[in-house]
SETORKE-663453 format. One record per residue: x, y, z of N, C-alpha, C in turn. Coordinates in nm, 2 decimals. Each point is the difference from the previous one (the first is absolute). Example, Ala and Ser with C-alpha at 12.3 -4.5 7.8 and 13.67 -1.06 7.14 Angstrom:
<atoms>
<atom n_c1="1.32" n_c2="-0.57" n_c3="0.78" ca_c1="-0.09" ca_c2="0.12" ca_c3="0.00" c_c1="0.09" c_c2="0.12" c_c3="0.00"/>
<atom n_c1="-0.04" n_c2="0.11" n_c3="-0.07" ca_c1="0.09" ca_c2="0.11" ca_c3="0.00" c_c1="-0.08" c_c2="0.11" c_c3="0.08"/>
</atoms>
This chain:
<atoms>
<atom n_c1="0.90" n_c2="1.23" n_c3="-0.23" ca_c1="0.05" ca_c2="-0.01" ca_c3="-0.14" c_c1="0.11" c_c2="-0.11" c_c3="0.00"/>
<atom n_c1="-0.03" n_c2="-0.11" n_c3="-0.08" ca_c1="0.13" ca_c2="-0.10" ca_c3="-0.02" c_c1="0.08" c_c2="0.07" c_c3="-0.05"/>
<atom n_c1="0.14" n_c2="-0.02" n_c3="0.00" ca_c1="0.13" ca_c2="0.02" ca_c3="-0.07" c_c1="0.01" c_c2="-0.08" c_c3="-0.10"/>
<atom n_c1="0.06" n_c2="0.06" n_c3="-0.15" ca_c1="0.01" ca_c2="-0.07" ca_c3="-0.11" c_c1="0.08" c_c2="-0.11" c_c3="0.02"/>
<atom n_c1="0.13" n_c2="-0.03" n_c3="0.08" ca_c1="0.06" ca_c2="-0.07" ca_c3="-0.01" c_c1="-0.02" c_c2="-0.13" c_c3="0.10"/>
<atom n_c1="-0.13" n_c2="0.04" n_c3="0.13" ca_c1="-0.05" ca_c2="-0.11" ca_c3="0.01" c_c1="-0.07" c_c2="-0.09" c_c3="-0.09"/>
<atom n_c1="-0.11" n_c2="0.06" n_c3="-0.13" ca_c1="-0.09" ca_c2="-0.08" ca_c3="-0.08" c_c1="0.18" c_c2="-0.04" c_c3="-0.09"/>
<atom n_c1="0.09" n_c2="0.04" n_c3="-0.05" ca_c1="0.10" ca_c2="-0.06" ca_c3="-0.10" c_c1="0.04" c_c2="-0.11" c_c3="0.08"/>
<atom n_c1="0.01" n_c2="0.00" n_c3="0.20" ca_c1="0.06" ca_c2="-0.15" ca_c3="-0.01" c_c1="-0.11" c_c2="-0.07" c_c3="0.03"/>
<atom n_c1="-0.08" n_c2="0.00" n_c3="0.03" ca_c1="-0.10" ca_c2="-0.09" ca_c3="-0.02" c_c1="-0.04" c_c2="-0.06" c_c3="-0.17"/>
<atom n_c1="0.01" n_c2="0.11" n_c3="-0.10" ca_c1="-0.05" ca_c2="-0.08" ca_c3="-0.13" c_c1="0.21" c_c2="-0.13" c_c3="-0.04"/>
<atom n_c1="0.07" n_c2="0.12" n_c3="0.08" ca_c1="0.15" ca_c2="-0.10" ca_c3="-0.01" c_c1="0.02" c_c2="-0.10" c_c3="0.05"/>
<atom n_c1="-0.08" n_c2="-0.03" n_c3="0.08" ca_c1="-0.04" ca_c2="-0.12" ca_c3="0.10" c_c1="-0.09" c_c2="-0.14" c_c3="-0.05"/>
<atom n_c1="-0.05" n_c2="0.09" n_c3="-0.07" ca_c1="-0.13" ca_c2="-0.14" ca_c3="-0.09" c_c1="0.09" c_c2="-0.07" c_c3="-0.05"/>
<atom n_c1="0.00" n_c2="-0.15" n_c3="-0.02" ca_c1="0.09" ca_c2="-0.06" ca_c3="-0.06" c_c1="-0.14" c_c2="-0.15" c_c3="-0.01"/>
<atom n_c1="0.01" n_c2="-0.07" n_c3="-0.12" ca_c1="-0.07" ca_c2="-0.15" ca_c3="-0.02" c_c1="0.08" c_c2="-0.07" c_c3="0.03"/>
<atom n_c1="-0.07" n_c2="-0.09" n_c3="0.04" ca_c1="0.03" ca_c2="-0.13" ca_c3="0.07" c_c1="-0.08" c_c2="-0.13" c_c3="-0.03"/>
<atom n_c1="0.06" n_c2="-0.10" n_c3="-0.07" ca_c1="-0.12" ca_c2="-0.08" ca_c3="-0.10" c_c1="0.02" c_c2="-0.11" c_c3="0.09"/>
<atom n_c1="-0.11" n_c2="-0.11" n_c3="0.09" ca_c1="-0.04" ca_c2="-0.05" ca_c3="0.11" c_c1="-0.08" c_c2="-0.06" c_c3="-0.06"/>
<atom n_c1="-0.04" n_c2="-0.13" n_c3="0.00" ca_c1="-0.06" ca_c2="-0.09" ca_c3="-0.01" c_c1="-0.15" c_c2="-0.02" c_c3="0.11"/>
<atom n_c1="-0.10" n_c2="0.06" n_c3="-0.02" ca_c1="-0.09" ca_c2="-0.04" ca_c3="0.08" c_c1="-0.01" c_c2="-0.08" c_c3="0.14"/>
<atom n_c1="-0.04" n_c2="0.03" n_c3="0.15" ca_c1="-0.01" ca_c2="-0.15" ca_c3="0.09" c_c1="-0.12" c_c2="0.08" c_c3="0.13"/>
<atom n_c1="-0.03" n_c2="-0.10" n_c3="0.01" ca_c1="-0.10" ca_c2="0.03" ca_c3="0.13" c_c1="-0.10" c_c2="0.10" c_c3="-0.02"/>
<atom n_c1="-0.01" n_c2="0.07" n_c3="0.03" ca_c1="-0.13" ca_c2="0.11" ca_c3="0.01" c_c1="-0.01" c_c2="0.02" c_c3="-0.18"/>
<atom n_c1="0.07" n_c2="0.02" n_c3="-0.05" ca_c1="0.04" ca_c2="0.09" ca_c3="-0.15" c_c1="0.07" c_c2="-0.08" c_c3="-0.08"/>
<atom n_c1="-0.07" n_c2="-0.13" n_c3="-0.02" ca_c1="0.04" ca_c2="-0.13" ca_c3="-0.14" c_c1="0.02" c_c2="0.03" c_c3="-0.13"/>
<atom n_c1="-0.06" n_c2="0.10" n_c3="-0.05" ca_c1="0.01" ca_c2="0.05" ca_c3="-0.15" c_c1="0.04" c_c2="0.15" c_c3="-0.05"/>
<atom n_c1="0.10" n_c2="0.05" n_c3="0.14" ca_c1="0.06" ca_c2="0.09" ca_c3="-0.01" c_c1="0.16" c_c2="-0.03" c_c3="-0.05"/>
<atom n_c1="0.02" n_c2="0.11" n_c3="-0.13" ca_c1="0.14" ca_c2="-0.06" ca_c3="-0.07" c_c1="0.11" c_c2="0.09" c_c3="0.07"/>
<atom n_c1="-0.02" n_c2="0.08" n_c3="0.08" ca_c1="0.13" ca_c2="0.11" ca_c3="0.08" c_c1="-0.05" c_c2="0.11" c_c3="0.06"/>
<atom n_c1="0.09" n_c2="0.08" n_c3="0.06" ca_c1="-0.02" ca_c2="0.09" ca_c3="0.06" c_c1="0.07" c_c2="0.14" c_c3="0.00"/>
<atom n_c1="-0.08" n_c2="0.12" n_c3="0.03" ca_c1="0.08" ca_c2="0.10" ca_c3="-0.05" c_c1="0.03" c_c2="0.04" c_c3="0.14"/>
<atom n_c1="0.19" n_c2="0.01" n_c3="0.00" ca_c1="0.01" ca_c2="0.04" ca_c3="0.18" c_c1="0.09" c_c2="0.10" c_c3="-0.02"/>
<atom n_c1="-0.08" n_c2="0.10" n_c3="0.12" ca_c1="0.05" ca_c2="0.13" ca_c3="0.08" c_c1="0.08" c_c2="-0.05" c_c3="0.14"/>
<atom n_c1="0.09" n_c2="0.12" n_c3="0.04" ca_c1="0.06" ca_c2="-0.02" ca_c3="0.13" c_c1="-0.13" c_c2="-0.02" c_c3="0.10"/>
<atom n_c1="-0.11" n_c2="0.03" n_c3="-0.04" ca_c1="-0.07" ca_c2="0.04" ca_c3="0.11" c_c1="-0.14" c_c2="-0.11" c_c3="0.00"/>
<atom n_c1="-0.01" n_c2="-0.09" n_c3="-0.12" ca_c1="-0.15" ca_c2="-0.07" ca_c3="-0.02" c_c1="0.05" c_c2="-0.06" c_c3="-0.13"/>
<atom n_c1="-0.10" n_c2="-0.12" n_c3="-0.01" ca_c1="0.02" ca_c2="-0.09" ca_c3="-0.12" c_c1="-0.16" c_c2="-0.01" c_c3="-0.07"/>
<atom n_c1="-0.01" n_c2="0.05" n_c3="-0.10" ca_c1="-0.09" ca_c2="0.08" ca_c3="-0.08" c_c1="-0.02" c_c2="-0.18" c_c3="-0.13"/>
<atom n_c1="-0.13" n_c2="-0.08" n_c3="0.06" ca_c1="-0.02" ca_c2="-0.09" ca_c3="-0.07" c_c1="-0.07" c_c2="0.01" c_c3="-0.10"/>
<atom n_c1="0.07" n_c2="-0.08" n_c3="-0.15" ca_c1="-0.02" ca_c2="0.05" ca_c3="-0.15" c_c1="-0.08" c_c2="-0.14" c_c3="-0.05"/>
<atom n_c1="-0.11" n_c2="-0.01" n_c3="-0.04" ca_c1="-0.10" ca_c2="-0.06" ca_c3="-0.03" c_c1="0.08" c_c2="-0.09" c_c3="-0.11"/>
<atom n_c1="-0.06" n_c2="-0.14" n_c3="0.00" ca_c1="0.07" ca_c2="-0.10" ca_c3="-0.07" c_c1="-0.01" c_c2="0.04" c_c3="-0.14"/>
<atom n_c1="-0.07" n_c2="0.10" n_c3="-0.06" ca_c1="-0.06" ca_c2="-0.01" ca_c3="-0.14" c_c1="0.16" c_c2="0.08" c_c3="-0.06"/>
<atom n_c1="0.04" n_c2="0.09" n_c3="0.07" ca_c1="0.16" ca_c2="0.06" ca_c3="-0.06" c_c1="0.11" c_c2="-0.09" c_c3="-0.05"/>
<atom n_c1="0.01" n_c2="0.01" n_c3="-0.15" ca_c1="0.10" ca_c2="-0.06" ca_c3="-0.03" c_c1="0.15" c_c2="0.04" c_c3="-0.01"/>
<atom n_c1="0.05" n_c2="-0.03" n_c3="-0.04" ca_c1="0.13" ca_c2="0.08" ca_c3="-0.01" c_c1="0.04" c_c2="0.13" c_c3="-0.10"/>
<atom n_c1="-0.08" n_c2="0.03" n_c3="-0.11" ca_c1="0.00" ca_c2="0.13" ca_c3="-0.06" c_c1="-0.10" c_c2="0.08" c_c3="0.10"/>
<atom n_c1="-0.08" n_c2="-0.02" n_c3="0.07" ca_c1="-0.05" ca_c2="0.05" ca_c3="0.09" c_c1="0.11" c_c2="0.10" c_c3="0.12"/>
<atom n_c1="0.07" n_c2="-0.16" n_c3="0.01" ca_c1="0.13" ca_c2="0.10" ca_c3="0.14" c_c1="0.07" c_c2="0.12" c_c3="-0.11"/>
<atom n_c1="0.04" n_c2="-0.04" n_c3="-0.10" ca_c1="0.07" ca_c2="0.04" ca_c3="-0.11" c_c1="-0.04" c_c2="0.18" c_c3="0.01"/>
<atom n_c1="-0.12" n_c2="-0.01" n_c3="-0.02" ca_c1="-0.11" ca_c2="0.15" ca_c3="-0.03" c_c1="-0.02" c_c2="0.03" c_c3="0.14"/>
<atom n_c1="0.00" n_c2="-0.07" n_c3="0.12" ca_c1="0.05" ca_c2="0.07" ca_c3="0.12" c_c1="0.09" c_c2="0.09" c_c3="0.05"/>
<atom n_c1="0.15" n_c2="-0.10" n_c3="-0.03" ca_c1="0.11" ca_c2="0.05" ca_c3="0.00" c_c1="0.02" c_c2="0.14" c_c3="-0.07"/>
<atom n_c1="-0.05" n_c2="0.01" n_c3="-0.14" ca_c1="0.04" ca_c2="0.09" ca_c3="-0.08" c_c1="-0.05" c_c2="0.13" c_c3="0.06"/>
<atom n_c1="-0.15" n_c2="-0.03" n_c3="0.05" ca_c1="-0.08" ca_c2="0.09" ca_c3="0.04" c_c1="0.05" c_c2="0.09" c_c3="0.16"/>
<atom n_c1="0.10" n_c2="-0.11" n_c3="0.06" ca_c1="0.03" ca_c2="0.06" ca_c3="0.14" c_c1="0.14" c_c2="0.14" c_c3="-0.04"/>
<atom n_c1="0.07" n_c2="-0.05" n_c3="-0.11" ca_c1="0.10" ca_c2="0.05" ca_c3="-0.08" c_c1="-0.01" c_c2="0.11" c_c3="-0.05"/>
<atom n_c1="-0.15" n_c2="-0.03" n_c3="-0.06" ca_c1="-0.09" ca_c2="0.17" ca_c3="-0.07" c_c1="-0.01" c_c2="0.07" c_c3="0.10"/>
<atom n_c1="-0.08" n_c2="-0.03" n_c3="0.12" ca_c1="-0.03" ca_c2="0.08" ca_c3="0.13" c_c1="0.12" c_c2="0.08" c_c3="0.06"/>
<atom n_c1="0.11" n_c2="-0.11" n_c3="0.01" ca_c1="0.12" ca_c2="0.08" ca_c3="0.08" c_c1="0.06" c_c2="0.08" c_c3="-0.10"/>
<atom n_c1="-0.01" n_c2="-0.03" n_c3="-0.14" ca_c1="0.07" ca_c2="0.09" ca_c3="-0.06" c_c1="-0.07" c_c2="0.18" c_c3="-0.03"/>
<atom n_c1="-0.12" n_c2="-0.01" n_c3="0.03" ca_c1="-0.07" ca_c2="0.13" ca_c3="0.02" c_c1="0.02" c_c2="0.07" c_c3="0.11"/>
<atom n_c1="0.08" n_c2="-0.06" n_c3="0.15" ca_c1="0.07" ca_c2="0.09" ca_c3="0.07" c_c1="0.10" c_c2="0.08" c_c3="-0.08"/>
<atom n_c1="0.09" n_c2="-0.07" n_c3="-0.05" ca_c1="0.15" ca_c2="0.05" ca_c3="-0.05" c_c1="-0.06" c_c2="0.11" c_c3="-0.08"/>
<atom n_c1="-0.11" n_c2="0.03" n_c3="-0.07" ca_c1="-0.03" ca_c2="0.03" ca_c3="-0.14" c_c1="-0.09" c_c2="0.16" c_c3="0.09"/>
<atom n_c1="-0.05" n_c2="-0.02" n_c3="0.06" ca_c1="-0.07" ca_c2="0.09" ca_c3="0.11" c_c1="0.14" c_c2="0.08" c_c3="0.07"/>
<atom n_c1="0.13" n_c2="-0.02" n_c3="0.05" ca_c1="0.09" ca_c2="0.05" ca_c3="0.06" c_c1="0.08" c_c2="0.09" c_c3="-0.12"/>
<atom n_c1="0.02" n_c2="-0.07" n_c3="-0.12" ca_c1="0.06" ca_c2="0.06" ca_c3="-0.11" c_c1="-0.11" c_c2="0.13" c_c3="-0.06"/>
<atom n_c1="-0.15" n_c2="-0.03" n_c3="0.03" ca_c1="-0.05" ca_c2="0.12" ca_c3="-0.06" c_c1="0.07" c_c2="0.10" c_c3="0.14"/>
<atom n_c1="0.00" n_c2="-0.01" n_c3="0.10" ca_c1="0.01" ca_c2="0.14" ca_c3="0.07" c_c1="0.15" c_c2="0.03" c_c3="0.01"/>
<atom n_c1="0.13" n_c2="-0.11" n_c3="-0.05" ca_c1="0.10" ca_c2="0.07" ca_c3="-0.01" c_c1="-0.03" c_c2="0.09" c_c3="-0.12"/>
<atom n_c1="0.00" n_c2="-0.04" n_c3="-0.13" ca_c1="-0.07" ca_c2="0.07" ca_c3="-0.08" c_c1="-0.05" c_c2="0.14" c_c3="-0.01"/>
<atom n_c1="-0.05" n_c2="0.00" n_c3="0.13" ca_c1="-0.07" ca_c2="0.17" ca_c3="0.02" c_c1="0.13" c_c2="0.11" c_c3="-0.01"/>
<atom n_c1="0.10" n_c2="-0.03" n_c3="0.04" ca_c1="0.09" ca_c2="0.01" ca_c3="0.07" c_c1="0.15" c_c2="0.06" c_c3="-0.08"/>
<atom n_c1="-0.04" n_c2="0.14" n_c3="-0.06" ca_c1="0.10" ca_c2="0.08" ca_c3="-0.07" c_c1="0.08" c_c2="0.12" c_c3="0.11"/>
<atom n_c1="-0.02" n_c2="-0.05" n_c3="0.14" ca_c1="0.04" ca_c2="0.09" ca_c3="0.08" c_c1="-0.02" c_c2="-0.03" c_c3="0.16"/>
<atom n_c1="0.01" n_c2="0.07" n_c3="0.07" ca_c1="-0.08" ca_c2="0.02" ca_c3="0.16" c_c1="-0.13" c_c2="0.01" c_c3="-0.07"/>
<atom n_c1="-0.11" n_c2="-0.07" n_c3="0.10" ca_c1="-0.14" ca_c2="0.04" ca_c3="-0.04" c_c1="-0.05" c_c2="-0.01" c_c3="0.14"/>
<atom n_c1="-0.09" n_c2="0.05" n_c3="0.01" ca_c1="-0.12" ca_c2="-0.02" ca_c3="0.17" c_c1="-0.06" c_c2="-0.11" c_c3="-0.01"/>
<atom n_c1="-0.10" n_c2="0.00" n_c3="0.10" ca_c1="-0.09" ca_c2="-0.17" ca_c3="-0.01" c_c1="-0.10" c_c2="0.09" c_c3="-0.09"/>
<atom n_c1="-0.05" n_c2="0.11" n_c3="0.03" ca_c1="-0.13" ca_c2="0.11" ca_c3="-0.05" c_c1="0.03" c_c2="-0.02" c_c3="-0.18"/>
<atom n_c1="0.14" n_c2="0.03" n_c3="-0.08" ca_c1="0.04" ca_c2="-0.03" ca_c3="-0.11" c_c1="-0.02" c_c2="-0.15" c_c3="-0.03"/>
<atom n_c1="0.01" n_c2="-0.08" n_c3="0.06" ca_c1="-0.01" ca_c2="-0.11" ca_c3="-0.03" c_c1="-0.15" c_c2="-0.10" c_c3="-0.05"/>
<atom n_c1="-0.06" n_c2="0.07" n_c3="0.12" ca_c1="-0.11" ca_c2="-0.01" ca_c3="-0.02" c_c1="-0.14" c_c2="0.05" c_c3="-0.11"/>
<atom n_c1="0.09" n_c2="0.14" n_c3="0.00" ca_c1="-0.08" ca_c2="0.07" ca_c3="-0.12" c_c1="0.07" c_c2="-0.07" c_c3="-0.13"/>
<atom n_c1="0.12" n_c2="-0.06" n_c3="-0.04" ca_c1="0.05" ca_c2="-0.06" ca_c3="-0.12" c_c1="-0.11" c_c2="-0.10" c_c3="-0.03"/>
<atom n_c1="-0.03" n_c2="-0.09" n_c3="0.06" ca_c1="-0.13" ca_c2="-0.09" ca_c3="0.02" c_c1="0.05" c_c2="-0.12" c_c3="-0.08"/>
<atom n_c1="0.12" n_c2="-0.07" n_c3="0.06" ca_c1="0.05" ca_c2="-0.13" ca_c3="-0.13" c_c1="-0.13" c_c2="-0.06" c_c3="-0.01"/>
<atom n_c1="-0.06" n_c2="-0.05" n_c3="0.12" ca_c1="-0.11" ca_c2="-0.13" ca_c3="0.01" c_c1="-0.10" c_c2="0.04" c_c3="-0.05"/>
<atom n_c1="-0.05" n_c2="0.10" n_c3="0.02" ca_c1="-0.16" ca_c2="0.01" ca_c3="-0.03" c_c1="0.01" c_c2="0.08" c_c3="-0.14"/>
<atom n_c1="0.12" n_c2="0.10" n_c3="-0.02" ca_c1="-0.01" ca_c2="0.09" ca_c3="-0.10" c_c1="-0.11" c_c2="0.11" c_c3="0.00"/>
<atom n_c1="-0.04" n_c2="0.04" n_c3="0.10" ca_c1="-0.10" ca_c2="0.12" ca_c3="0.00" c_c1="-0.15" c_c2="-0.02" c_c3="-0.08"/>
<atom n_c1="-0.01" n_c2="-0.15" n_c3="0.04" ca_c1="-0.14" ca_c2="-0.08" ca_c3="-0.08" c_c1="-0.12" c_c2="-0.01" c_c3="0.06"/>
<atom n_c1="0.06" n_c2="0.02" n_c3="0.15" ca_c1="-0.14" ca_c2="-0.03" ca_c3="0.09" c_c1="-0.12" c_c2="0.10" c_c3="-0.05"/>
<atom n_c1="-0.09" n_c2="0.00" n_c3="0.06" ca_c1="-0.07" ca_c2="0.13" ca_c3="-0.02" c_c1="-0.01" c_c2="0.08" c_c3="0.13"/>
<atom n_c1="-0.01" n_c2="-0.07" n_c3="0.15" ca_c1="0.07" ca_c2="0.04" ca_c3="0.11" c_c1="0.11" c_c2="0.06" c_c3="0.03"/>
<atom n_c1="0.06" n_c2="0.10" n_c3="-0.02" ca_c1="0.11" ca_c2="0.01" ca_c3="0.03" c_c1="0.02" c_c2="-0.01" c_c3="0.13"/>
<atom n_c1="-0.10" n_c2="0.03" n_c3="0.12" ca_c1="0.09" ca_c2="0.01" ca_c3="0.10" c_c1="0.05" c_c2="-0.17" c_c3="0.04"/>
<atom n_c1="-0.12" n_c2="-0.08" n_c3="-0.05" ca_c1="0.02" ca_c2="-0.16" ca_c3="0.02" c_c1="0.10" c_c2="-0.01" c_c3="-0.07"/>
<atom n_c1="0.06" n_c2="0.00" n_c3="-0.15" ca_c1="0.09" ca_c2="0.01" ca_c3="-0.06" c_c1="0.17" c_c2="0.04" c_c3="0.12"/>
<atom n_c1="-0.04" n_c2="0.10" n_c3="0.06" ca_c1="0.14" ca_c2="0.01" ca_c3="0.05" c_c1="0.03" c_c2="-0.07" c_c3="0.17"/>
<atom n_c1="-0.11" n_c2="-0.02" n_c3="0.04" ca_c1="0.01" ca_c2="-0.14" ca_c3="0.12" c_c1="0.09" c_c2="-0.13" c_c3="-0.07"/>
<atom n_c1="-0.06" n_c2="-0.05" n_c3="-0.12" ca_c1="0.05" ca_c2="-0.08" ca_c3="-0.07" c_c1="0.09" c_c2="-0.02" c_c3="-0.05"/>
<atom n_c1="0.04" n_c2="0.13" n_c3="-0.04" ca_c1="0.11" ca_c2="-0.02" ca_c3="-0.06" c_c1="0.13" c_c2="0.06" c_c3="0.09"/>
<atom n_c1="-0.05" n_c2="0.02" n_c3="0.09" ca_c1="0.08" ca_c2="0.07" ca_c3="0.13" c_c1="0.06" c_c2="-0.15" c_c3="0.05"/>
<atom n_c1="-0.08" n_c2="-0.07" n_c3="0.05" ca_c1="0.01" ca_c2="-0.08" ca_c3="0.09" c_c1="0.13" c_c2="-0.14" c_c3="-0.09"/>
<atom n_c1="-0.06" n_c2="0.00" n_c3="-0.14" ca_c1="0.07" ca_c2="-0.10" ca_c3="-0.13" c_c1="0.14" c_c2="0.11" c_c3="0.00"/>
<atom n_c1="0.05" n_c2="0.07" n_c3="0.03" ca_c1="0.09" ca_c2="0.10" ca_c3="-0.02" c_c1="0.04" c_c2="-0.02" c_c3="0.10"/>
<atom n_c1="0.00" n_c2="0.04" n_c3="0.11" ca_c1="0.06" ca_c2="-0.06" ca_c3="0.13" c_c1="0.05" c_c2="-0.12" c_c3="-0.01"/>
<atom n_c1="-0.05" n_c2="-0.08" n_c3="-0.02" ca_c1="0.01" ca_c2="-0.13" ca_c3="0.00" c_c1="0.14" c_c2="-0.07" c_c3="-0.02"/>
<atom n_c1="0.01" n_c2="0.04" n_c3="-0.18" ca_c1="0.09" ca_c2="0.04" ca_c3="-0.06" c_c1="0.11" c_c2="0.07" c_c3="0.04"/>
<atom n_c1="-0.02" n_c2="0.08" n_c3="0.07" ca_c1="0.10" ca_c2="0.07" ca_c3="0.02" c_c1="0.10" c_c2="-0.08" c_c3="0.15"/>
<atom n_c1="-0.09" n_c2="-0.04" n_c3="0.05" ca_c1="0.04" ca_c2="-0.03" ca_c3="0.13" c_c1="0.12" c_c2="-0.15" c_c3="-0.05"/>
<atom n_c1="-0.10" n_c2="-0.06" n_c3="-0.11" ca_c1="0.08" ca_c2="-0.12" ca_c3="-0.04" c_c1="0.10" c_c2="0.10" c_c3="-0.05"/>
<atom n_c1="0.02" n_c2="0.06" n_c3="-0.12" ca_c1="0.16" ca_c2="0.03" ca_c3="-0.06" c_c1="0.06" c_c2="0.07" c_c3="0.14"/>
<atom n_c1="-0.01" n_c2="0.06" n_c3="0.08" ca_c1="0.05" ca_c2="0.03" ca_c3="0.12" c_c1="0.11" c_c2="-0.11" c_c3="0.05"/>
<atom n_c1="-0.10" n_c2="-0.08" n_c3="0.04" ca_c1="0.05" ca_c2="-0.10" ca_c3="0.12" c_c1="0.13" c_c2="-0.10" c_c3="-0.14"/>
<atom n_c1="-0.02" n_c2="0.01" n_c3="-0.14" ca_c1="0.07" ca_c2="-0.08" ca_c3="-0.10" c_c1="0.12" c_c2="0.14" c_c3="-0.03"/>
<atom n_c1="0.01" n_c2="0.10" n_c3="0.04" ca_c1="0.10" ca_c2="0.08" ca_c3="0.02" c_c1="0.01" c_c2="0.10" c_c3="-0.13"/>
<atom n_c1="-0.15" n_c2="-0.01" n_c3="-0.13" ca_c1="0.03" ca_c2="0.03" ca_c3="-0.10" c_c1="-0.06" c_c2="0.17" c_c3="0.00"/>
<atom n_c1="-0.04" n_c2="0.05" n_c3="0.16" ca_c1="-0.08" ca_c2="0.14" ca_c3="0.00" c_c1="0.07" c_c2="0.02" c_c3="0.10"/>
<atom n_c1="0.02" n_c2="0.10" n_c3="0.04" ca_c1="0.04" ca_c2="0.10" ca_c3="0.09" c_c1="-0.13" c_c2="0.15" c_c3="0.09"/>
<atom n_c1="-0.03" n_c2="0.00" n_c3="0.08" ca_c1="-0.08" ca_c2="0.11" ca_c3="0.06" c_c1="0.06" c_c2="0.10" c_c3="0.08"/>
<atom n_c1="-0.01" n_c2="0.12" n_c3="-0.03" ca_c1="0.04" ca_c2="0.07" ca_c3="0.10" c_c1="-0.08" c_c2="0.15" c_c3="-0.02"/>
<atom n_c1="-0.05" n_c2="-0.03" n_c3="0.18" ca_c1="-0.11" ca_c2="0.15" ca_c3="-0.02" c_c1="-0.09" c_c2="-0.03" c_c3="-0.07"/>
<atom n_c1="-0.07" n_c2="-0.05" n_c3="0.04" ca_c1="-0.12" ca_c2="-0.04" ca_c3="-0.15" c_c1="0.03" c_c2="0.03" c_c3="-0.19"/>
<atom n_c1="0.07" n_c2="-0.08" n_c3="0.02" ca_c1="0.09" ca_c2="0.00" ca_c3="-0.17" c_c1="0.06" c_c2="-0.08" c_c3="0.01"/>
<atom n_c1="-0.02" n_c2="-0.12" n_c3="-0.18" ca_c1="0.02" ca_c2="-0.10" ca_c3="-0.03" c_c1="0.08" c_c2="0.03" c_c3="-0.09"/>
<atom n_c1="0.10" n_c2="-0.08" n_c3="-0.01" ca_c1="0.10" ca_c2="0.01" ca_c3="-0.14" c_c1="0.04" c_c2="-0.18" c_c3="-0.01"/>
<atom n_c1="0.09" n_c2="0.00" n_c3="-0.11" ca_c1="0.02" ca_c2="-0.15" ca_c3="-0.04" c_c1="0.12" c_c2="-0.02" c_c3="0.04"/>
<atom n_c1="0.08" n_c2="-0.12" n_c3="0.07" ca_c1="0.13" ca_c2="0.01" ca_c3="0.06" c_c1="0.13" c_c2="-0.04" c_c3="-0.10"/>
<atom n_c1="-0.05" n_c2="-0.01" n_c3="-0.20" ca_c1="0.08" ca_c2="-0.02" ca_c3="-0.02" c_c1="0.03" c_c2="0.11" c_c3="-0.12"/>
<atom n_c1="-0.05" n_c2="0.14" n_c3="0.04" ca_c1="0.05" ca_c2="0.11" ca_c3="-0.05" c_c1="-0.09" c_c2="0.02" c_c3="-0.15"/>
<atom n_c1="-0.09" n_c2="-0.11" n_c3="-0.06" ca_c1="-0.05" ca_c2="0.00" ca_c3="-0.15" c_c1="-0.14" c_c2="0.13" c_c3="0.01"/>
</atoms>
């Protein structure tokens, strides 16, 4: 299982880089670079193109923050992971599987939780979650 906050620095990592074509790749207008690889962007991208990239990497990271906020949310007290789970922010009790339903949303709940942990906004103790700024 990746960690959420590996895929956030990696999408926090993409950044364009507008390069003029040479050698192998003449009609290539830039490149999209990660710490880890340089991801080449076909010459036909123009600049509202990067534009609707950009926005689009922005949309993406902002559905972490927005995913952490539904499960503070849950959160009018101490609750178990079992409570949490059964609340169902992500799926809402839609699936028709439930047991596949609560892998999934087990695992998206963890997830979450481990991020507001490690960001200091949850507290665990004994298997029980509460919020660390008393709301």
């Amino acid at each position: 299982m990746v960690p959420i906050d590996n895929i956030i620095a990696l999408a926090k990592d993409l950044f364009w880089v507008k390069a003029p074509g040479k050698g192998k790749y003449p009609y290539c207008n830039g490149f999209l670079i990660t710490g880890s690889q340089n991801l080449l962007i076909d010459a036909g991208i123009g600049e509202e193109m990067i534009k609707d990239a950009n926005q689009a990497f922005d949309d993406y990271l902002a559905i972490f923050e927005q995913r952490k906020q539904q499960i503070l949310d849950l959160f009018d007290g101490p609750k178990s992971f079992a409570d949490l789970v059964a609340a169902s922010p992500f799926y809402r009790n839609k699936m028709p599987d439930k047991n596949l339903q609560f892998v999934f949303e087990g695992r998206m709940i963890q997830k979450n939780l481990d991020l507001l942990s490690a960001e200091g906004r949850i507290k665990s103790e004994g298997g029980v979650y509460d919020r660390t700024d008393g709301i």
